[in-house]
N, C-alpha and C positions, 0 to 999 in steps of 0.2 A: 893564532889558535882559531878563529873565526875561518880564518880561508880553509883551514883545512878541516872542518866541522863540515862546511856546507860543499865541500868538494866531494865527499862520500857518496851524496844524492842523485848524481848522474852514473856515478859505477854501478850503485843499484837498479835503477834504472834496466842500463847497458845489461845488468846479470838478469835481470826479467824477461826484456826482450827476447834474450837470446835463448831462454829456457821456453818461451810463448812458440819462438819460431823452432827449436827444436821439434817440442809437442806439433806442431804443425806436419814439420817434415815427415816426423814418425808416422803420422797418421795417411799422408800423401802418399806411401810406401808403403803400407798396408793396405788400403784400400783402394791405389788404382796400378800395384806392382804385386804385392803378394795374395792378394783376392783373387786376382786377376788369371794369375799363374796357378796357383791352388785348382779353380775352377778347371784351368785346363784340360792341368795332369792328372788329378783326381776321378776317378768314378767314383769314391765312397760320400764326397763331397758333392757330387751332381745329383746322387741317387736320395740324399740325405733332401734334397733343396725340391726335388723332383717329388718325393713321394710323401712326405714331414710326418712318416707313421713314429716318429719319437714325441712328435706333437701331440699330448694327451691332457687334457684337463678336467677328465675324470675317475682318475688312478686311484681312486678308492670306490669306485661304482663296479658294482658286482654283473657281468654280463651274463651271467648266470642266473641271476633273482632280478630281471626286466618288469614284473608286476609292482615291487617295493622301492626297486633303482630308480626305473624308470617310468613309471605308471603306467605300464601296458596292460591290458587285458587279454588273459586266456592267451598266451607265447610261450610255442613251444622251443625248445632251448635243444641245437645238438649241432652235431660236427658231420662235415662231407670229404673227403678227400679227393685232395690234387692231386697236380702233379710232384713232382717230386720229392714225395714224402711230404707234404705240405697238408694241415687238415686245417679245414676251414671252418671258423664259427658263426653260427646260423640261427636269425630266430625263422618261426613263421608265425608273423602276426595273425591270428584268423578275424575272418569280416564278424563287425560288431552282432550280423543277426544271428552267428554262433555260438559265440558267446555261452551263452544260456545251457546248451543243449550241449557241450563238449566239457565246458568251468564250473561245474554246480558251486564250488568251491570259489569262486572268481579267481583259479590259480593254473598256471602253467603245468601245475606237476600233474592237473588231470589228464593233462593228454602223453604222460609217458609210457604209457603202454597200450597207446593208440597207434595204429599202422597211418603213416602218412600218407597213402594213397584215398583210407577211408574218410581223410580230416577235407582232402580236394572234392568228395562225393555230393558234389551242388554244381550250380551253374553259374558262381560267382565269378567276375575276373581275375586273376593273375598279376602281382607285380611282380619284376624281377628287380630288385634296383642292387646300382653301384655304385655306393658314396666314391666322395672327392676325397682329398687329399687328408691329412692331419686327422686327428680323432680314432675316433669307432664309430661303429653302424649307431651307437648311442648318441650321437654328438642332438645336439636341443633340436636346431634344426631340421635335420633329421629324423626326428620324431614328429614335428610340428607333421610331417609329411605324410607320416607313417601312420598318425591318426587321423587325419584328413582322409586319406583314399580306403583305409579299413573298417573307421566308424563312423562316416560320412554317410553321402547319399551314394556313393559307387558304391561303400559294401563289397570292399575287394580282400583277397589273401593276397599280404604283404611277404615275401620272402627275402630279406635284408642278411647281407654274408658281409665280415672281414677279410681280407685279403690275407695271405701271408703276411705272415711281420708286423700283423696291426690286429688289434684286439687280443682276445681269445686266440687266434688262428697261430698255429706253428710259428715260433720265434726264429723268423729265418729274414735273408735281406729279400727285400721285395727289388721289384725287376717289371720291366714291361713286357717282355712275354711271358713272367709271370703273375703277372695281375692278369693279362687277357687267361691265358690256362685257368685261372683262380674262376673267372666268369664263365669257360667254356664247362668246366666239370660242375658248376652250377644248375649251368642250364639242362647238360646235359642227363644229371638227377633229376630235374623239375621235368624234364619232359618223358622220363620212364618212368613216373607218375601220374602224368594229365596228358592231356592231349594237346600239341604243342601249340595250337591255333589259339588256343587258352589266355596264354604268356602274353606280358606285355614287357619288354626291355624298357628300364628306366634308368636314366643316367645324368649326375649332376658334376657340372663340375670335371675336376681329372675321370671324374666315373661316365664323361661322357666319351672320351674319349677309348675307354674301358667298352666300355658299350656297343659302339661303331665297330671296331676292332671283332668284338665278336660276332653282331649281324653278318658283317664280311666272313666272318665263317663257318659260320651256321649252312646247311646245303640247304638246294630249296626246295626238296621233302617233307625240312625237319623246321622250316623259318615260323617264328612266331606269329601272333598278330598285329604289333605295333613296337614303334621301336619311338621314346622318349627323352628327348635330351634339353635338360634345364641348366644355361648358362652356359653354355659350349664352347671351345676353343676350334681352330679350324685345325692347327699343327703347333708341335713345341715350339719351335722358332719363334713364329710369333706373338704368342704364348709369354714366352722370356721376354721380348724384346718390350712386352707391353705391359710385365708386370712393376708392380711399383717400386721395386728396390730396384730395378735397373734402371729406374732414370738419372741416380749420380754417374753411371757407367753411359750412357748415350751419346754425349760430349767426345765420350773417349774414340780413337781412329781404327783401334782395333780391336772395339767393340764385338764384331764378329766372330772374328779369330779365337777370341776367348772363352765367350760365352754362345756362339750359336756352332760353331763349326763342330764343337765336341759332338753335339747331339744329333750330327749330321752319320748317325751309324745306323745299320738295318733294325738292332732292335726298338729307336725312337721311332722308327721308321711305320711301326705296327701303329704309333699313334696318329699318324696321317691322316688326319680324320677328313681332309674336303677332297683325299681322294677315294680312300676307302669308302665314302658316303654314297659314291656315284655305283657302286656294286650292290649297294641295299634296295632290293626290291619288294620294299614293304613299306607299311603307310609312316610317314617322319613326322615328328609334330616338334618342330623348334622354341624353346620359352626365352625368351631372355631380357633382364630391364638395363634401360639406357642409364641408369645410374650405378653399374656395376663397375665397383673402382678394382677386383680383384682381375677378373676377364669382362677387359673392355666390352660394350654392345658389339662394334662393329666385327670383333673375332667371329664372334655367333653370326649373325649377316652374310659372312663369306661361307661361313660354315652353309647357309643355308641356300646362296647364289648356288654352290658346288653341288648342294643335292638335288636343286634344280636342273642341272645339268646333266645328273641322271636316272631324270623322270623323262620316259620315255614315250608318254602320252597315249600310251596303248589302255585300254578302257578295265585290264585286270592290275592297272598300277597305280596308286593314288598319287595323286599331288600333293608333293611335302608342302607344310603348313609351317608359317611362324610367329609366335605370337611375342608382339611389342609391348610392353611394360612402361609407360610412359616416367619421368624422374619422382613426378609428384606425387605419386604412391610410397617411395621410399624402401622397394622389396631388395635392393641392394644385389648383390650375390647370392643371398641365400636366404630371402625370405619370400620366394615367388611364392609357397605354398599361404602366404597369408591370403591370397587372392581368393575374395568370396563368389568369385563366377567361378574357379578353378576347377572345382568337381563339375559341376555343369559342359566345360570343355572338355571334359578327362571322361564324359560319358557320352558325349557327342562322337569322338575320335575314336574311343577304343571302338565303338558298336558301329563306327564307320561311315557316320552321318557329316555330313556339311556342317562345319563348326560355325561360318557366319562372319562375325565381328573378329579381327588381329590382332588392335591396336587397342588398348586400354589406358 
């Protein structure tokens, strides 16, 4: 009876194992055979990982009440249309010295039956921005931004839009030409209101890339004043290759095949940002910090070699600038706006002065 008591002990054992190394197997087979393939043959899967506008974690913030949501002041709240049937949600934050004379109310709803040509009637600067990936034009960050350059010392009008498929804006699948389209018919409202020399393009993130894409299209009648990109990629490829959930996939031998050759098609193609860069004939101001664990430093760096390359050194072209973010500040990805020199930069470049110091 004893032998066959204590004989039981290793079958169990044996039955552990082999349910440890199944789980194993299982897992080894999803994640470097049916990930792998998924990615391939999917676009709804690339596009989902590309663009993350199902990534929201504020689905009960009202884009529409920005003063009670989000503690804005004086934001006016409306829509512009794209293309494709596409309508785009839109604030315009106005500079804080407006405030007063536009909100008696401290509320957005005073300026609804304000013509938007008369609310630009000063000589304040222009932003254009277009967030990154995941979220809304609300995400925290993003505001950290938005009141910085509006109620700062620049005293700028912020004009902040969702894409297709993200926010407020028409529930349709987002796309890279059209997010560029989503930017183009932005700008090109913003500028049959002001004078386009006004504008400053800003872009963080996948919105840098958004950005670039559009300067290259903009003609150079109609080109802005400045064109900004905070935390920048050069191209998707490298881009994937660098971001943090690909590095269990790097080991792998057909690492390429899977995940970069997909997005080797024309429409990724519009986000070529270190060569589209070299077409932008207008002043660049590169931000980015060496402790950026989403888009590495050196992405941005190449990004910024490439725009060097076409600065033509002709005396009506300015010299792209970049400014370094050292670790020990901690701005990561997406807290460059905490930087208390940053309006001081952001009013040397727009007005087109010698910014000085790079490296912080």
């Amino acid at each position: 009876m004893m032998d066959t008591k204590y004989s039981k002990k290793p079958t169990r054992r044996i039955n552990f194992l082999y349910i440890l190394l199944s789980l194993f197997g299982v897992f080894i087979f999803i994640a470097y055979v049916a990930v792998p393939v998924a990615f391939k043959l999917s676009p709804t899967i690339r596009r989902h990982l590309l663009f993350m506008n199902y990534v929201n974690f504020q689905v009960n913030m009202n884009l529409s009440n920005p003063e009670n949501e989000y503690k804005l002041k004086c934001t006016k709240v409306f829509h512009v249309d794209s293309s494709d049937g596409a309508s785009l949600g839109v604030w315009h934050i106005l500079p804080g010295s407006l405030v007063n004379k536009y909100c008696p109310t401290g509320f957005g709803k005073d300026l609804k039956d304000v013509d938007e040509s008369r609310l630009f009637d000063d000589d304040r600067p222009i932003v254009l921005y277009s967030h990154g990936n995941g979220g809304t034009r609300g995400g925290n960050h993003r505001l950290g931004l938005y009141r910085l350059l509006a109620y700062g010392e620049l005293d700028a009008h912020v004009i902040t839009f969702d894409y297709r498929g993200f926010g407020d804006s028409t529930n349709m699948h987002p796309s890279v030409p059209g997010l560029v389209d989503d930017a183009f018919h932005m700008y090109k409202w913003l500028s049959s209101k002001v004078n386009h020399t006004r504008i400053n393009i800003w872009g963080h993130s996948l919105g840098t890339a958004v950005s670039v894409a559009l300067s290259k299209r903009i003609g150079s009648d109609d080109k802005p004043n400045t064109l900004t990109l905070e935390a920048p990629f050069n191209a998707v490829a490298d881009a994937i290759r660098e971001y943090p959930l690909a590095a269990i996939y790097k080991i792998y031998p057909l690492f390429d095949f899977f995940f970069i050759q997909p997005f080797d098609l024309p429409e990724y193609r519009l986000f070529d940002s270190q060569t589209n860069i070299k077409d932008v004939k207008f002043p660049i101001l590169i931000m980015h910090a060496k402790d950026d664990a989403i888009v590495p430093f050196k992405l941005g760096h190449k990004l910024y070699e490439s725009a060097l390359q076409g600065y033509s050194g002709k005396s009506d072209q300015a010299k792209p600038v970049m400014i370094i973010y050292e670790e020990e500040h901690g701005y990561g990805h997406k807290n460059i706006y905490k930087d208390s020199l940053l309006t001081k930069i952001i009013i040397k470049f727009f007005s087109h002065q010698e910014i000085g110091q790079t490296t912080f």
